[in-house]
N, C-alpha and C positions, 0 to 999 in steps of 0.2 A: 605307933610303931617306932619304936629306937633300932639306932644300928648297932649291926653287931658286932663282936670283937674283931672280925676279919675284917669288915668293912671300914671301921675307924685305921685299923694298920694300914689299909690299902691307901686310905687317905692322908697318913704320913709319910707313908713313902712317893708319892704322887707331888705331894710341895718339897718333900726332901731333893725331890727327881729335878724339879722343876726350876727350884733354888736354893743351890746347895749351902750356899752361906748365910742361913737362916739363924737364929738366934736360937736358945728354948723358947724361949717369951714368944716370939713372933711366930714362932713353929706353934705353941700353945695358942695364939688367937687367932690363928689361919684354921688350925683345924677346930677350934672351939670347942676345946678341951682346957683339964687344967693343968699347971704347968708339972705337979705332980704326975698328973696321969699319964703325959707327955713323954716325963722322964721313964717311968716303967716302961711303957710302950720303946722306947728307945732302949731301953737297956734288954729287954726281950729280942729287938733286932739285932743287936750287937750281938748279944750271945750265939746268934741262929746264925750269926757271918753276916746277914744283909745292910748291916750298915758300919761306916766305921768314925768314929768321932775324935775330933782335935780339940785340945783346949785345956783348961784347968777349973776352971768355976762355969755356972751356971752361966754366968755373963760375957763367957768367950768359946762356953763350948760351941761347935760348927759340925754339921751331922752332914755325911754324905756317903751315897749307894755304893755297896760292894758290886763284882758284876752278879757276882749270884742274887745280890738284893734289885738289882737291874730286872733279870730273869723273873726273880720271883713278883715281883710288879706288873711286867708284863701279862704272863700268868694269869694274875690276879685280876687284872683290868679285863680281860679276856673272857673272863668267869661269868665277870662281873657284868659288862655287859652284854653279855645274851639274857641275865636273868633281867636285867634292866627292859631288855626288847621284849621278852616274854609277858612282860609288865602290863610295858607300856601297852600293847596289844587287849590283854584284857582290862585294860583302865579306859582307853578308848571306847571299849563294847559298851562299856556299863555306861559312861560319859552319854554315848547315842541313846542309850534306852532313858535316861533322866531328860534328855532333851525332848525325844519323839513325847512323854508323859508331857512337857512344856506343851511341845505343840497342840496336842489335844486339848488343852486348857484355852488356846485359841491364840496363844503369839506364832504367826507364823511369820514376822517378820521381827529384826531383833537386833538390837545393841548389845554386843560383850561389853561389861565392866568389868577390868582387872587385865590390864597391858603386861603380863608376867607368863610362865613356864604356863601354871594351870591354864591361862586366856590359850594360849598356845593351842596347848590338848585339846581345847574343847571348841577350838576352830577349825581342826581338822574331824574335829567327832560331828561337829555340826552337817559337813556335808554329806552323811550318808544319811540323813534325816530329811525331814521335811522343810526346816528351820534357814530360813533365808535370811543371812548373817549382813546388815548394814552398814556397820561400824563396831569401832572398839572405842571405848572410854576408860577414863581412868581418873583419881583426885591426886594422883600426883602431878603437878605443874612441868615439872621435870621432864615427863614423858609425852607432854602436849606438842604436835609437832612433829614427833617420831614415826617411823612406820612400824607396822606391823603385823605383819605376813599382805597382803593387799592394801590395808586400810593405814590411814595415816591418823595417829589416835587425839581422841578430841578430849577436850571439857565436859563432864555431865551439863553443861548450861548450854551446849552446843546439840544436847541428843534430840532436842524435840525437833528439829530443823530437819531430820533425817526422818521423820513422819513413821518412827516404827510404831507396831503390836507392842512392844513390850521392851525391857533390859532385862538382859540375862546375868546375874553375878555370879561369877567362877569362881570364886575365891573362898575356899573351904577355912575360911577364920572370922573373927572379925565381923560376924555378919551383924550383927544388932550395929556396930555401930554403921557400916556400910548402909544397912537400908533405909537409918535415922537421915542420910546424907540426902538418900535418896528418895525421899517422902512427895517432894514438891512434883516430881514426876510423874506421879501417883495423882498428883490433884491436879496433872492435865491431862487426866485418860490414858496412860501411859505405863500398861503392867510393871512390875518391878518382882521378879525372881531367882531364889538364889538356888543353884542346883544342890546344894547342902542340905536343904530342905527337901529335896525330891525324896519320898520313899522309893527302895529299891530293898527287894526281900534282904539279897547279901550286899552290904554296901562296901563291897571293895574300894571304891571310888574315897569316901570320908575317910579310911582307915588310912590309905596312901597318902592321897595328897593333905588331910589335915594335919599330918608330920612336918614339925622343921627340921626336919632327921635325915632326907634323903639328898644326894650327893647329885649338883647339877648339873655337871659336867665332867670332864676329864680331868680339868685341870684342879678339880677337888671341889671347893665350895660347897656348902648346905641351901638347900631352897628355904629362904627365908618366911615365914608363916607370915604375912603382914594382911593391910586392907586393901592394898594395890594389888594381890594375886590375880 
């Protein structure tokens, strides 16, 4: 699923909104785009009034909202997320029905792997299930320590200590190498499952979240596709 042309504008104007003395260059690797497409996209705003630009080169231009380009952001964000909530809604449905399928496989008890946006989603999907969520893990060392949403996230060498059914991997990328990680867990009794794996007639669920395409906040960003999801 890539975004689309409104979506990409919406996310230029969002960092233009944000920080107005932004470069092309910096404006190009905020929204991760290129610095061409950048400039189009900018020279389309200008033309529409929503933005107005200072400078002489590529190297001093500085872009900032007209009020109509204000408005039209606003707008757009407003759009944007409802369709976002409507989403999220049915990502979460599908999220429970790949879980409730876990459960009958026989983890009813369960470590999340992937301390990120997807761990997120499918810790609130977990509780309209069966699925009695232990902990969170992750291999990033970075995030060892942290909390997240209840739990404070561990080491995979920490999971068998919490005496689950199984781990559950959230993270719709990456899976071959994620479940190579997690192999040793497997040879202590210890299920190891990725919900990417889950058949589901329509898989709404892989089609979303296996994109690095969608916007994860307000303040712009892309959800990064990684092994940590």
């Amino acid at each position: 699923m890539q975004p689309s042309k409104d979506l990409r504008i919406l996310h230029v104007l969002l960092e233009i909104a944000n920080q107005p003395d932004l470069s092309q260059h910096e404006l190009a690797r905020r929204v991760r785009l290129s610095s061409s497409q950048v400039n189009n996209y900018v020279k389309e705003l200008k033309d529409r009034g929503l933005v107005d630009i200072k400078g002489n080169t590529n190297r001093t231009f500085r872009y900032f909202l007209t009020q109509e380009g204000e408005r039209e952001k606003e707008t757009a964000l407003i759009a944007y997320s409802v369709d976002v909530m409507q989403l999220y809604g049915r990502v979460k449905r599908e999220l429970a029905k790949k879980i409730q399928h876990v459960v009958r496989e026989g983890m009813k008890t369960a470590v999340l792997f992937g301390a990120a946006e997807t761990g997120e989603v499918v810790l609130v999907a977990s509780k309209e299930t069966g699925l009695k969520v232990l902990g969170v893990s992750d291999n990033d060392p970075q995030k060892h320590g942290k909390r997240f949403g209840d739990f404070t996230v561990i080491s995979p060498l920490e999971v068998e200590r919490l005496r689950p059914d199984g781990v559950l991997i959230t993270s719709f990328g990456r899976m071959n190498e994620i479940f190579e990680s997690l192999k040793f867990l497997e040879q202590k009794g210890i299920m190891v499952r990725g919900l990417a794996s889950v058949p589901e007639p329509h898989d709404t669920v892989g089609k979303v979240l296996g994109s690095r395409s969608q916007i994860d906040d307000a303040g712009g960003g892309f959800v990064e596709q990684t092994g940590h999801l």
